[in-house]
FIMI-162909 format. One line per 10 residues: number of its first residue (from 1); their letters; for each residue x, z, y of N, C-alpha, C. Coordinates in steps of 0.05 Angstrom, whole numbers, plus 5000, padded with zeros to 4 digits. Example, Ala and Ser with C-alpha at 12.3 -4.5 7.8 and 13.67 -1.06 7.14 Angstrom:
2
1 = AS = 5264/5156/4886/5246/5156/4910/5264/5156/4934; 5257/5142/4955/5273/5143/4979/5258/5157/5001
***
This chain:
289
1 = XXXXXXXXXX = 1013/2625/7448/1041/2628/7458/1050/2601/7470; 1064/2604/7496/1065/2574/7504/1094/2569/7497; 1106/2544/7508/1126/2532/7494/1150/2544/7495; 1149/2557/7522/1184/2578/7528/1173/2598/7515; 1158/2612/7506/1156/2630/7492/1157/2631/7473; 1149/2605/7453/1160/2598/7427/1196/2601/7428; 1209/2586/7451/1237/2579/7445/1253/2617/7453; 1242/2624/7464/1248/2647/7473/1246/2663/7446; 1236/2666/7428/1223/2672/7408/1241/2667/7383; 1254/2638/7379/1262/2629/7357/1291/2644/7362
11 = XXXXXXXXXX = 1298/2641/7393/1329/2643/7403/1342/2672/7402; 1317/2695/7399/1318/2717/7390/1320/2722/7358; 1304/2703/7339/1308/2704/7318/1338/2697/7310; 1350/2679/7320/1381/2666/7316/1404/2695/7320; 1395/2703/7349/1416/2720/7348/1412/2745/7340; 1392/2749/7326/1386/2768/7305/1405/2775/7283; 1412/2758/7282/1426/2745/7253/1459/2753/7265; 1462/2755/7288/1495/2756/7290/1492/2796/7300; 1470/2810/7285/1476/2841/7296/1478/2853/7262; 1492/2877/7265/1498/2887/7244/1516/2910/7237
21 = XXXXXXXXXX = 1511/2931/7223/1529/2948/7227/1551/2943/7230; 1562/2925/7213/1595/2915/7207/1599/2900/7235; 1586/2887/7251/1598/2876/7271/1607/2881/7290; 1616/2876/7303/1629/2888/7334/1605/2895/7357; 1586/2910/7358/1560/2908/7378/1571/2893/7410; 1587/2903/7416/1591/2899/7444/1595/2865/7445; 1604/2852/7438/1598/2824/7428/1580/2810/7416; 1559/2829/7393/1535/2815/7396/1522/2821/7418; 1524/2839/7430/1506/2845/7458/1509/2816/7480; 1535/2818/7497/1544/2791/7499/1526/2770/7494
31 = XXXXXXXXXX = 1524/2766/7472/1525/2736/7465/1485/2745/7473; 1479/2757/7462/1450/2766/7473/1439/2769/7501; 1457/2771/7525/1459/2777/7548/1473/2755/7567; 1482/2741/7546/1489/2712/7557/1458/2689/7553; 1446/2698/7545/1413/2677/7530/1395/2694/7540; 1390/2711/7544/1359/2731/7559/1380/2751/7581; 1358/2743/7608/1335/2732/7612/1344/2695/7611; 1339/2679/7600/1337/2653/7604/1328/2631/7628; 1334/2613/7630/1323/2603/7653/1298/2588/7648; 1303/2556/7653/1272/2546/7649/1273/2528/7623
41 = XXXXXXXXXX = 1295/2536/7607/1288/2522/7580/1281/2497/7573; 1292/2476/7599/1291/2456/7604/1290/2440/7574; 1317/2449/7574/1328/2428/7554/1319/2425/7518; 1315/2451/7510/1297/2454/7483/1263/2452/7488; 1256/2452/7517/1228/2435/7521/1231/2412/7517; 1244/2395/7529/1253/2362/7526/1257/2353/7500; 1276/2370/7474/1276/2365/7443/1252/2362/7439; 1234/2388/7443/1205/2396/7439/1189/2372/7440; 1190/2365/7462/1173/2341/7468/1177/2327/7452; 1199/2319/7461/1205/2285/7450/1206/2282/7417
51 = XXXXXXXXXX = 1195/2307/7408/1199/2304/7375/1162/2307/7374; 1152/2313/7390/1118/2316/7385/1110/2286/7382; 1127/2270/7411/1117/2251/7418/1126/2223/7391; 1137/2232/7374/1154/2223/7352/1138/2228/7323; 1122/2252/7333/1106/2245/7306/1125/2273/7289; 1127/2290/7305/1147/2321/7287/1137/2332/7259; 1152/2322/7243/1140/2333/7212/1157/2349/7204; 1175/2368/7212/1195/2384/7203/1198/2396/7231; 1175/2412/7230/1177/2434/7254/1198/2457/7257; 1206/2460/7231/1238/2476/7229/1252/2468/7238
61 = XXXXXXXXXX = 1254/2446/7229/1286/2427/7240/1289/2426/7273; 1262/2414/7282/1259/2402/7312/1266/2431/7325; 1260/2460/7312/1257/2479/7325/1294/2496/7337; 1297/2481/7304/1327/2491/7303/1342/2479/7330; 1338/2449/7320/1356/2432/7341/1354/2438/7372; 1326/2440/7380/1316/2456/7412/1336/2483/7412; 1331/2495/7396/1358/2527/7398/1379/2518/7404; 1391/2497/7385/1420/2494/7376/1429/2482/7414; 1411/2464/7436/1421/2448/7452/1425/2479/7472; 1400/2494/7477/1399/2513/7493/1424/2537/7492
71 = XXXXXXXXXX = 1425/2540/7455/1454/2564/7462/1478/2547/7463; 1483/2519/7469/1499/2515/7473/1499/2510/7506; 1483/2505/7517/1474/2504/7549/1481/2531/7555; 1485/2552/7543/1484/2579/7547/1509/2586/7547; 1531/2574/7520/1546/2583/7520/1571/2561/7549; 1566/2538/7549/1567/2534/7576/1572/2545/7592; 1551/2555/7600/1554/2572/7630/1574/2597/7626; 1576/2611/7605/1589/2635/7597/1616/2622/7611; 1626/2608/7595/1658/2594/7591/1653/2589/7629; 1640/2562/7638/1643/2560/7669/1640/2582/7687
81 = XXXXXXXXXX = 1626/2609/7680/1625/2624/7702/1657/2639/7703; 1676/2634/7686/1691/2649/7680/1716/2647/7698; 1731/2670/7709/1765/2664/7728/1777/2641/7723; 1773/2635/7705/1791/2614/7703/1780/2578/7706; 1759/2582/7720/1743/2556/7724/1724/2570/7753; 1705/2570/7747/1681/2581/7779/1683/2608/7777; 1701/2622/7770/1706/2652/7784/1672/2663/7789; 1657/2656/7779/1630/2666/7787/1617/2694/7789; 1616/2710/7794/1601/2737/7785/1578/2737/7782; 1557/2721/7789/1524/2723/7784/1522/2694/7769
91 = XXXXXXXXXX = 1501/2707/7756/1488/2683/7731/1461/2692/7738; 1442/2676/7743/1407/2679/7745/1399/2705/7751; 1419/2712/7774/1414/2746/7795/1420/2755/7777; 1439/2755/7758/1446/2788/7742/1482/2778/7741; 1499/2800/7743/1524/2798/7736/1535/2777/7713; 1546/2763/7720/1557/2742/7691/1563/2753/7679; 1574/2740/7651/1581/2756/7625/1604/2765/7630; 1629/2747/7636/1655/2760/7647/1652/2785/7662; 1634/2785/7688/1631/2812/7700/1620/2836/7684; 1599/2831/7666/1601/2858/7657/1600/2863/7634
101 = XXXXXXXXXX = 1620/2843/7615/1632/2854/7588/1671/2849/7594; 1671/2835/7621/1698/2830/7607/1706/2808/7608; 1729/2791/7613/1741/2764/7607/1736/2769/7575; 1751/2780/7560/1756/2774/7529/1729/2774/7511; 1703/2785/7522/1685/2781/7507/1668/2762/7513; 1667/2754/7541/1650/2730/7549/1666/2702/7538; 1691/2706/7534/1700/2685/7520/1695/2681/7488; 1689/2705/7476/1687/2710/7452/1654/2700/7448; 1639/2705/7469/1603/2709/7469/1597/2678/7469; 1616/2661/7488/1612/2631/7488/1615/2621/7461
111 = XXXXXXXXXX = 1640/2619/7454/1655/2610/7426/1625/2621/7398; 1614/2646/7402/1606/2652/7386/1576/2638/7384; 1572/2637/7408/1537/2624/7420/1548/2588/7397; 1571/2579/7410/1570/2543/7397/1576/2548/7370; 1588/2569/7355/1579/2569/7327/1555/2572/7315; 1542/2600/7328/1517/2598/7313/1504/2570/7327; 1506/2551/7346/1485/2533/7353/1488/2520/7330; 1498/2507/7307/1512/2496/7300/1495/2509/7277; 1510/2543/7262/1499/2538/7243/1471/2543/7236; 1451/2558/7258/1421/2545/7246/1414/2520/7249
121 = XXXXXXXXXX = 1431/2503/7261/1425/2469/7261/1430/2476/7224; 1452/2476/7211/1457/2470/7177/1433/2481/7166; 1433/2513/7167/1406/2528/7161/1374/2505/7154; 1367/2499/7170/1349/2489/7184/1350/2462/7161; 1366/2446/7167/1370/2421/7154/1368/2416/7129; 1369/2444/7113/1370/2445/7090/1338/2425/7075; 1322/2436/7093/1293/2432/7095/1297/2392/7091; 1309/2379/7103/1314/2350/7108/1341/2344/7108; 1354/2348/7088/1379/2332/7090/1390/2318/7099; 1376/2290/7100/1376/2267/7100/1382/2260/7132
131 = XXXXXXXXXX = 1371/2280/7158/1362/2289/7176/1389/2293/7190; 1403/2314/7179/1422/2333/7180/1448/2324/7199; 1453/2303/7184/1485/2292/7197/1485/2284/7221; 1454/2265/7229/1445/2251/7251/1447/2275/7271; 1431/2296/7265/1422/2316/7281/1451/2323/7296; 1475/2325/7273/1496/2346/7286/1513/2332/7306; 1517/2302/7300/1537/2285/7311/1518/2278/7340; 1500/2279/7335/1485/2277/7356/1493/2301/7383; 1484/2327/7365/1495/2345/7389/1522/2352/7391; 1532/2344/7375/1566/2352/7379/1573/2327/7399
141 = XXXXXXXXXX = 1569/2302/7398/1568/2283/7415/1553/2290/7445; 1540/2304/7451/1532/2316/7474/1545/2341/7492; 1566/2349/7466/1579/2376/7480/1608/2374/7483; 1619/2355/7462/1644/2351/7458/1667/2323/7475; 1679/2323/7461/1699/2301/7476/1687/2271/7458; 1688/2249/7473/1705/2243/7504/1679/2249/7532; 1657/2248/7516/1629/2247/7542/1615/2265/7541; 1620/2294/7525/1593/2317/7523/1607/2339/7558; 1600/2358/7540/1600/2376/7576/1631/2395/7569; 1648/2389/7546/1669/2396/7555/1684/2376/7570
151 = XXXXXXXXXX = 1680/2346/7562/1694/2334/7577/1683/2336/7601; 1663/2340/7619/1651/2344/7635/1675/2364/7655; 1671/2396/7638/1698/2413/7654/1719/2402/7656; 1724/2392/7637/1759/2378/7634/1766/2356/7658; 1739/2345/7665/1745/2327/7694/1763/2350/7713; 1750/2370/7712/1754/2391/7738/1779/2399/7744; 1799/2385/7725/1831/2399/7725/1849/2368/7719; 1829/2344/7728/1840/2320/7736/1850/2322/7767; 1859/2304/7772/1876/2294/7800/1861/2270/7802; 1851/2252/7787/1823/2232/7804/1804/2235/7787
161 = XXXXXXXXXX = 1783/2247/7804/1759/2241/7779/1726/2222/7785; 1734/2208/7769/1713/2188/7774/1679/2194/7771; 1670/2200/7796/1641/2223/7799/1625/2214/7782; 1617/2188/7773/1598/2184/7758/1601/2189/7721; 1623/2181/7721/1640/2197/7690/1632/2225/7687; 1645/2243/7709/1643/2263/7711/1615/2276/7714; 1594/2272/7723/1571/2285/7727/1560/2276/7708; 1557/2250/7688/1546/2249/7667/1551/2261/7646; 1579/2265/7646/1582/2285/7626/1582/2322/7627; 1590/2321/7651/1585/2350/7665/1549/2363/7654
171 = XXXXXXXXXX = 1529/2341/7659/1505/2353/7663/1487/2333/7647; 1493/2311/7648/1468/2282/7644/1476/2280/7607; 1499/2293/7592/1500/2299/7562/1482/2305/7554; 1480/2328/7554/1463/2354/7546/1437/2343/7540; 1426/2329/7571/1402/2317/7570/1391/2296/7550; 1419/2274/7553/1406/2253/7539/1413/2263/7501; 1431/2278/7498/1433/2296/7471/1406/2310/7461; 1399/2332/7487/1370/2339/7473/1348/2310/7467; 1355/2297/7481/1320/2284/7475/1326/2262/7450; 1349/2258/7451/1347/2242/7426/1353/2264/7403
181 = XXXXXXXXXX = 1371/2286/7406/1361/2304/7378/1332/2312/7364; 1312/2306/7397/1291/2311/7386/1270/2296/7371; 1283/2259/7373/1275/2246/7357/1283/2243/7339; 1310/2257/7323/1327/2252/7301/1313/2279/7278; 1305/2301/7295/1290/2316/7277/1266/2308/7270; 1248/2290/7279/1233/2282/7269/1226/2260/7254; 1253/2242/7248/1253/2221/7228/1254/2191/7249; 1253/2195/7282/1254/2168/7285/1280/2168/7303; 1282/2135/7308/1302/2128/7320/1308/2134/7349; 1324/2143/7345/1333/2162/7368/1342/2146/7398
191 = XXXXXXXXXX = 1352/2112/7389/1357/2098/7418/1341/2085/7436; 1315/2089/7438/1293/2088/7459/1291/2117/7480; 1310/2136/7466/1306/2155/7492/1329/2162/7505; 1350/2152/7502/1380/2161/7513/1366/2152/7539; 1358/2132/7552/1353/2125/7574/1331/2152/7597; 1313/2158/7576/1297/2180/7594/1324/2205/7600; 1344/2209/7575/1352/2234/7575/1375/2228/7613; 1382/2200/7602/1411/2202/7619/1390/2195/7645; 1369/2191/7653/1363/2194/7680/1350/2223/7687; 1340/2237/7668/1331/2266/7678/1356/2278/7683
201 = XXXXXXXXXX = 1385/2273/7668/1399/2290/7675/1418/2279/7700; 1410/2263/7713/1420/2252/7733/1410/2266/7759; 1378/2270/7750/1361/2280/7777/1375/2306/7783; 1373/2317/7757/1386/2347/7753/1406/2351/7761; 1429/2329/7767/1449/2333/7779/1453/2329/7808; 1435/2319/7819/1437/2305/7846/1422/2329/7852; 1402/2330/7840/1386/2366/7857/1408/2386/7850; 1422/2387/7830/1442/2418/7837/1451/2416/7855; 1471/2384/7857/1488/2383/7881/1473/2388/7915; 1443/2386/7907/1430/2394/7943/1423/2413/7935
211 = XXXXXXXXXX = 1418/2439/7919/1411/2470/7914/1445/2480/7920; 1470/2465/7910/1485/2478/7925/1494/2484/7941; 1488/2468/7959/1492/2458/7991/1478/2473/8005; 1452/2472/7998/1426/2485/8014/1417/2509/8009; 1415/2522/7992/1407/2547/7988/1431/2568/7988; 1421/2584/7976/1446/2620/7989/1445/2627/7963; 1465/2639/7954/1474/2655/7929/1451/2675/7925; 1431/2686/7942/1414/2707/7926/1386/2682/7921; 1386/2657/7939/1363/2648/7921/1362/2629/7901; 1394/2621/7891/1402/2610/7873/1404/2625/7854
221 = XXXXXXXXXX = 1409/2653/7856/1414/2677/7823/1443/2670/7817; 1460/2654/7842/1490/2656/7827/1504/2642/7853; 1531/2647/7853/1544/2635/7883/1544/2604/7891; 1530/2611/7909/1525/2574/7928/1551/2569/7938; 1549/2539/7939/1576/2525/7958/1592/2518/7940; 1590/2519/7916/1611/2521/7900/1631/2494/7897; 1607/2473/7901/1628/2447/7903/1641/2445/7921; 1643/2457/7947/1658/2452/7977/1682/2481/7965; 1669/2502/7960/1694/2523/7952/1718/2508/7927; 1705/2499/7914/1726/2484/7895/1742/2448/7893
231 = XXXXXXXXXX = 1729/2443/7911/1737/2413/7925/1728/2388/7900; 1704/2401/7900/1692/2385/7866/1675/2357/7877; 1677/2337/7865/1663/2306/7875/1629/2322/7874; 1617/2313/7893/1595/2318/7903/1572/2302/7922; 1552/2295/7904/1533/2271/7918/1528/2280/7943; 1516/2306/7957/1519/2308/7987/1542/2307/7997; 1566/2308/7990/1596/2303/8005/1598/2281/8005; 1588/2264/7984/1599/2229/7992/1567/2214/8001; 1549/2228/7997/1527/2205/8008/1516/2223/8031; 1509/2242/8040/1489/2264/8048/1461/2272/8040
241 = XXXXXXXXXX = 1456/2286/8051/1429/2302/8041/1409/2276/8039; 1405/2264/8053/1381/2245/8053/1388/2231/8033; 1405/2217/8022/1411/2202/8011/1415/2215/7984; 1433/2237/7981/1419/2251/7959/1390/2258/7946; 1379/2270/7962/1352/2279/7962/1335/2245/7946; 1341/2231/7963/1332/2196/7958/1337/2197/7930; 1352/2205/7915/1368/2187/7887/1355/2216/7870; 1351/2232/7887/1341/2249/7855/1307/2250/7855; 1299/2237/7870/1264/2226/7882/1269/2195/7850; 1285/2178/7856/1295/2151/7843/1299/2156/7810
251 = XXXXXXXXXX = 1313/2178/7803/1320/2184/7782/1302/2203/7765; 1282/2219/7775/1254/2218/7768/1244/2203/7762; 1235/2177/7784/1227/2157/7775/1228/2137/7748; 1257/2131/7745/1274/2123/7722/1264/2136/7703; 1260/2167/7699/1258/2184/7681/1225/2172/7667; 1208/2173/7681/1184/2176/7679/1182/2146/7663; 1187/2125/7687/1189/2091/7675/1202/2092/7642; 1224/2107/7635/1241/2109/7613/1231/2122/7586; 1208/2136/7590/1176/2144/7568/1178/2123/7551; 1184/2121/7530/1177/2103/7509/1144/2097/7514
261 = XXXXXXXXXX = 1134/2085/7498/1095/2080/7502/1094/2101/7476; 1082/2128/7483/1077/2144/7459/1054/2160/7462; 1044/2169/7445/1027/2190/7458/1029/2224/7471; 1052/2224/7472/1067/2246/7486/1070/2241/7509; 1067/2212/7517/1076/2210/7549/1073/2229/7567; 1035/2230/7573/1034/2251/7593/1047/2273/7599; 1057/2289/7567/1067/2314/7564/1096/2318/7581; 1110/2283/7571/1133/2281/7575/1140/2281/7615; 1121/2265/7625/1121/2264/7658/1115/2282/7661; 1084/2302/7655/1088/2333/7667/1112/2343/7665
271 = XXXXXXXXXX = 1129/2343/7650/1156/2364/7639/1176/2349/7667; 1176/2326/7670/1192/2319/7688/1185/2318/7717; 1164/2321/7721/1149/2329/7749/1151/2355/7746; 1152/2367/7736/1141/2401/7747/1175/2415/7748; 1188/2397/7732/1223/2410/7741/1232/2404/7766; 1223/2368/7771/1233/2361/7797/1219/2378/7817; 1196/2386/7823/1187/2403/7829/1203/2434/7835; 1202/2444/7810/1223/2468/7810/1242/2461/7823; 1256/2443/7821/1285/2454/7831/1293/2431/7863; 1270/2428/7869/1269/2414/7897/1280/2439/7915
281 = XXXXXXXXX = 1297/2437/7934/1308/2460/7957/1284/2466/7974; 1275/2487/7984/1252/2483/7996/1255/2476/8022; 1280/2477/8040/1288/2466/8070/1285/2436/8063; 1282/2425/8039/1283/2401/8052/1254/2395/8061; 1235/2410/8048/1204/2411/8054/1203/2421/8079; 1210/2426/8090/1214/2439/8119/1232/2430/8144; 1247/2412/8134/1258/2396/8160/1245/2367/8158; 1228/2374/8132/1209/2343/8137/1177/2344/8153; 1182/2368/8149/1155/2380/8157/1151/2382/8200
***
């Protein structure tokens, strides 16, 4: 079984746990339909890694923490696709959760996704105690106020917002949260990788901002343009395509240079080559061509 299919696997076991006669189904469904089909599992790959490359002796824990970054990446998107922020109707070519449960349950499916992230992080911890607190402040510091990805939205309903503030916490959190959670589950020090995390999520940001620009709502799986429809700070609106394109080529780079010396390395540059890869626009291969 390879590695998304492990995380695909555990993330089904989690929301296992929130079905039940007594519960409301149409809300566990939700919260189930907000997480499968999944995307590329970026981010509980990156935990993954970076806790192998660490020497992972509490494969529970590291496993938990990979879940805990993803349903909160999940629940994310729930809350942003919603009227009241990106009005979105498609999420990865299928109707968002708002579209087809509802405003009141996709808000209920988010809220519910960042609790359970949360509690098989405790679950989990039980196994390493000692482990435990690091792990949570860690990701709650990735999602929360003043720099995780709510402050991130919360830029979006400023009157100046300072793009580099804003996109790190919008997107470049998450990142540098997973990779150091994934050294905190495995017993080491977690400040040799904030640097890989905050330049992968940099690339990641500078390539959305040229997938939004460049591609079309059916080969994105959700509505393009969105930064020009919402008048949102945007690396092709203030630098252009080349110059975008340039800094998320640069910020790979960074990524790769930012490998601690481990023996995971290789694992760790494939994972970051084969995304930059993924999510390269393919016109730009074609007006270079």
């Amino acid at each position: 079984m390879d590695v998304t299919a492990r995380i695909d696997t555990a993330l089904r076991a989690a929301l296992a746990g929130t079905q039940g006669k007594d519960a409301p189904p149409k809300l566990a469904e939700a919260m189930r339909y907000a997480v499968f089909p999944g995307g590329a599992r970026v981010r509980p790959r990156l935990c993954l890694a970076v806790a192998h490359a660490c020497g992972m002796d509490q494969p529970g824990l590291t496993q938990a923490a990979a879940c805990s970054v993803e349903l909160l990446h999940c629940a994310s998107l729930v809350h942003d696709d919603m009227p009241c922020f990106d009005d979105a109707t498609t999420r990865r070519g299928l109707p968002s959760v708002h579209a087809a449960f509802g405003e009141p349950l996709a808000l209920l499916a988010g809220d519910g996704l960042i609790v359970l992230s949360f509690e098989i992080l405790a679950r989990a911890g039980a196994a390493e105690p000692s482990r435990l607190a690091g792990l949570v402040t860690t990701v709650a510091g990735a999602v929360g106020m003043p720099h995780g990805i709510v402050a991130g939205q919360g830029w979006e309903s400023e009157t100046h917002v300072p793009v580099e503030a804003y996109h790190r916490a919008k997107t470049g959190a998450l990142f540098v949260g997973s990779a150091m959670a994934g050294a905190v589950s495995a017993g080491a020090d977690p400040t040799p990788w904030r640097a890989l995390g905050d330049s992968l999520g940099a690339a990641y940001q500078a390539a959305d901002d040229l997938r939004d620009a460049l591609m079309s709502s059916e080969e994105l799986g959700k509505p393009a343009h969105q930064d020009t429809a919402h008048d949102r700070p945007s690396l092709v609106t203030s630098c252009g395509i080349q110059e975008t394109a340039a800094r998320v080529e640069g910020h790979v780079r960074a990524a790769i240079a930012a490998i601690p010396d481990c023996e995971g390395a290789a694992n760790l540059e494939g994972l970051i080559l084969s995304e930059a890869k993924r999510l390269k626009p393919k016109s730009l291969d074609q007006a270079a061509a």
